[in-house]
N, C-alpha and C positions, 0 to 999 in steps of 0.2 A: 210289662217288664218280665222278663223269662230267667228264670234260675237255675243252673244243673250241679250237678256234686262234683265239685274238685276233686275232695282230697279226704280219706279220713288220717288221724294224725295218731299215731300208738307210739306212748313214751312209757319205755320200759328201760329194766336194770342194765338188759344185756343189745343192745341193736342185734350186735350178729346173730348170737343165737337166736333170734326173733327173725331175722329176717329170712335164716335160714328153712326156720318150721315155714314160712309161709309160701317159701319154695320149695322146699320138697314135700310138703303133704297138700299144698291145696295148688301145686303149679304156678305159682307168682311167677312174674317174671323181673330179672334186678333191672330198674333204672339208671339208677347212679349210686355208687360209693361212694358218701363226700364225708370219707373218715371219722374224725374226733366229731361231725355232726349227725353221724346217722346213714340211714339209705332211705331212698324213693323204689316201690317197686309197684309193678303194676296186675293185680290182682284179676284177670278177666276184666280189664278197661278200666276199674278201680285202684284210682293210686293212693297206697297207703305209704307217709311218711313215716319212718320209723326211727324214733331220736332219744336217747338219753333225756334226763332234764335238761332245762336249756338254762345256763349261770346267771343270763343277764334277762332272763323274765321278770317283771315284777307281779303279775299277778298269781296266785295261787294254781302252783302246779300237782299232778300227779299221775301215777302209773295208770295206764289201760283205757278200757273202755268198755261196755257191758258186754254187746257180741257182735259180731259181724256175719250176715247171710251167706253160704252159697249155695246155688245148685249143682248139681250134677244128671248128666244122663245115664251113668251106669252107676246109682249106690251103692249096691251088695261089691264091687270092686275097687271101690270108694274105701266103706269102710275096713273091707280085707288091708288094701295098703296102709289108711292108719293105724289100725290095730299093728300090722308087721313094723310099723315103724314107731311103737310103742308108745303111741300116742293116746293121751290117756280119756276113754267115750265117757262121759259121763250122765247122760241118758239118752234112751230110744225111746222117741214118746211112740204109740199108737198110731196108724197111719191116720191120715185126715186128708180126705178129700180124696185118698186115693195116693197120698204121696206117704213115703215114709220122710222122719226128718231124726235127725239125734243132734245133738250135743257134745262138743271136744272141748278140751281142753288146751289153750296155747298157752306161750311164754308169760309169766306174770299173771297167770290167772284168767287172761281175756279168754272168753269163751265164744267156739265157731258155730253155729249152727249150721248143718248139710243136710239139704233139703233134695229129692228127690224129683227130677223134673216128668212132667206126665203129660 
């Protein structure tokens, strides 16, 4: 039986503004606009659903999600663009293995981690 990752699902206060951070500092690309429900965008082949609460769930909902990966091949221009786009770092750990990685901050708290590809 073979598994692969769909989709991860970010319900937050604001879609837009959420959707927006993840195209313009990490390069998303928009899927779909499907309004009063949200967006679908596609993160470097990763599709993240981005929805409000949903009225008609019954089981126990909430905002976010701990953090989501990415790499890059040029850091240091990486994090120049987030910082200019006042995004807020909130740690540079030590390199490891030879890669740098930090710590952003997106909409609602979810935290990105940018990992330095080597």
């Amino acid at each position: 039986m073979a598994f692969g990752t769909h989709h991860v699902h970010v319900k937050t206060r604001d879609p837009k503004k959420t959707m927006q951070f993840y195209v313009d500092n990490l390069g998303a690309t928009l899927i779909a606009d499907q309004g009063a429900r949200g967006y679908r965008v596609s993160l470097h082949g990763l599709q993240l659903n981005i929805t409000p609460l949903i009225d008609t769930q019954k089981r126990e909902q909430h905002y976010g999600i701990e953090h989501i990966a990415v790499d890059t091949d040029d850091y240091t221009a990486t994090l120049a663009r987030l910082r200019s786009n006042g995004v807020r770092v909130l740690e540079e750990l030590p390199p490891n293995n030879g890669r740098r990685v930090c710590f952003l901050e997106a909409p609602d708290g979810v935290q990105i981690e940018v990992i330095e590809k080597v």
